[in-house]
N, C-alpha and C positions, 0 to 999 in steps of 0.2 A: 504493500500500500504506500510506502513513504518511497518507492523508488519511483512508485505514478505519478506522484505527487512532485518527486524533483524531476522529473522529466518533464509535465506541464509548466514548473518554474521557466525552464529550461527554451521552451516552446515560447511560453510569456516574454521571456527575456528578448529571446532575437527577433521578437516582432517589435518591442518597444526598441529598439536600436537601428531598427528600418528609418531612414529620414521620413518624413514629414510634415503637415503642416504645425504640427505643435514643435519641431523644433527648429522649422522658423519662424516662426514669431519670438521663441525661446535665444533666438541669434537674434534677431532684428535687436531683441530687446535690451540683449545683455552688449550689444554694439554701440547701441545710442544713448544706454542710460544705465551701463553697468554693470555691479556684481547683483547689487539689490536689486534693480530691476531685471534681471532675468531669474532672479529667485522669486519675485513675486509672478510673474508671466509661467513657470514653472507650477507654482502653488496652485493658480487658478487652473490651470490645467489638471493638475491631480485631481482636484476638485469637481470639474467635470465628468471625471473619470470615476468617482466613486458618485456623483448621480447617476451617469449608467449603467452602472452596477447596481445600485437599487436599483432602477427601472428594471434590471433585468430580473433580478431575482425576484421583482414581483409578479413578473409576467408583461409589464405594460412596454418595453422595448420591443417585443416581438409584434406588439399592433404595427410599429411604425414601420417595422421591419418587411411585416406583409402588405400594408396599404401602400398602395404607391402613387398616391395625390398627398401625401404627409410624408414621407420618404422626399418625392419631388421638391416640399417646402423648405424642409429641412436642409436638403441639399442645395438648393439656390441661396436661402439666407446666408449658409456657411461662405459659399464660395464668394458672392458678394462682398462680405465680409472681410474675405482677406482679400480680394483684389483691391477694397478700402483700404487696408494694410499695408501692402505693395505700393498702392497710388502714391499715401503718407510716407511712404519711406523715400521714393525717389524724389519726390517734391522736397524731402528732406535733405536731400544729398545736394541739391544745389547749394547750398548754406554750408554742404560742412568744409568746406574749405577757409572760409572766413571765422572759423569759429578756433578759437585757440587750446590746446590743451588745457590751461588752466582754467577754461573757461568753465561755468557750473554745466552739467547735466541737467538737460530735459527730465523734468518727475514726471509727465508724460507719457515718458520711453517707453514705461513696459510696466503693466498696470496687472493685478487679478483678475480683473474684470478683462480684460486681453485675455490672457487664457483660458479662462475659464466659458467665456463667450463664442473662442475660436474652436476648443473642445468637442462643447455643448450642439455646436452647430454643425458637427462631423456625425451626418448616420451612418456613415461607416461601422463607429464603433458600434451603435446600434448591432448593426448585423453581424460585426465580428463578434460582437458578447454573446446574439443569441444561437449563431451557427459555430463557431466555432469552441466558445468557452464549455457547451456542455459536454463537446466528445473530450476533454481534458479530465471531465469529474470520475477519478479511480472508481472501477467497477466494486459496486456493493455502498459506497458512500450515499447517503442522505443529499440528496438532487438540491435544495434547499440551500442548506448551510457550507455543503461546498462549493458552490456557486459565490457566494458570500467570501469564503475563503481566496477564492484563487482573483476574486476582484481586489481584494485587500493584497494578495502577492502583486499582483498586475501594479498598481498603485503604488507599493514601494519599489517596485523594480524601476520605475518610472521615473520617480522623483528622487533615487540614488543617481540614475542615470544622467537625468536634466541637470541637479544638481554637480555633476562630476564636471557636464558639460562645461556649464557655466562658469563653474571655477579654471579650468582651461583657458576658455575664453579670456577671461580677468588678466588670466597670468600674464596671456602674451598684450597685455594694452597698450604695453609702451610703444608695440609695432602699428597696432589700431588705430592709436592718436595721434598718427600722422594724419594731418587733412589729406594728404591723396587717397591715403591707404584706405580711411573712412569714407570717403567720397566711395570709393571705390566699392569696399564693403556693402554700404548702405544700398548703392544700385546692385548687388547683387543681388543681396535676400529679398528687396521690394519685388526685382523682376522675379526673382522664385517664387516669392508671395503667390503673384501675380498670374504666374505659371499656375501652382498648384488648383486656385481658386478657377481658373479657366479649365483645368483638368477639370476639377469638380463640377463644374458647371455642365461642360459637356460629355462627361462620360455616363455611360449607364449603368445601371445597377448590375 
């Protein structure tokens, strides 16, 4: 039972180290406005991610999962979302060249309410919690409280991760705060935003 169990970690793990959209926003964030602010963009994300996990374990993730005029909603607000994301970032980057190292950080940069918005707005997870988290739950376990459990792994494997990120991130600032570099930067992660949110927009379930 506890080899299932670290095998579904295991599983957990290299999905949440797959790029996307939560960690860029989680770069965007911790780029424009730091260590704090990519730990708060980080937070609200986990956050997200343990309402999905209720919803699943109550049952109500799996309506969204099968209707697909609420699936559709979901997935346009998200993607909108971050292409706002994107939009702000590169509109950002014209500026950053005029802006000096010493200069204060955007409290802006990277908010809970970022995360946890950009999360919330992914039914992806929807579908990945209701199809793929219950062939993870060890045969003979209580369908229920396992479910509960491996969103709570999910969840810390997450915010270890993001967290490790960001501190990475941090390390190398002194390269960041060059205004090219940032300049630079800043158009990237906008145009991945940008990217992702268009993926999502257009692709299908």
């Amino acid at each position: 039972m506890i080899s299932a169990l670290l095998a579904a970690a295991a599983v957990l793990a290299l999905l949440t180290l797959v790029p996307g959209p939560d960690m860029a926003v989680v770069t965007q964030a911790a780029l424009a406005g730091g260590r704090s602010s990519g730990f708060r963009v980080a937070v609200g994300i986990i956050s997200g991610l343990l309402v999905w996990g209720l919803l699943t374990v109550l049952g109500l993730s799996a309506l969204l999962a099968a209707s697909a005029e609420a699936y559709t909603a979901v997935k346009l607000a998200g993607a909108a979302y971050l292409i706002y994301l994107g939009a702000r970032a590169l509109w950002g980057s014209r500026s950053s060249q005029l802006r000096s190292v010493d200069a204060p950080r955007s409290q802006k940069a990277g908010t809970w309410k970022t995360g946890f918005t950009t999360n919330l707005l992914n039914p992806k997870i929807a579908v990945f919690y209701t199809s793929l988290l219950p062939q993870l739950v060890p045969a003979g376990w209580p369908t229920g409280p396992s479910l509960a459990l491996l969103v709570i792994i999910h969840a810390a494997i997450s915010i270890a991760w993001l967290s490790a990120y960001v501190v990475l991130l941090s390390r190398a600032r002194s390269t960041f705060e060059k205004p090219k570099v940032r300049q630079a930067l800043e158009r990237v992660t906008g145009t991945v935003l940008l990217g992702f949110g268009a993926k999502i927009a257009l692709e299908a379930r």
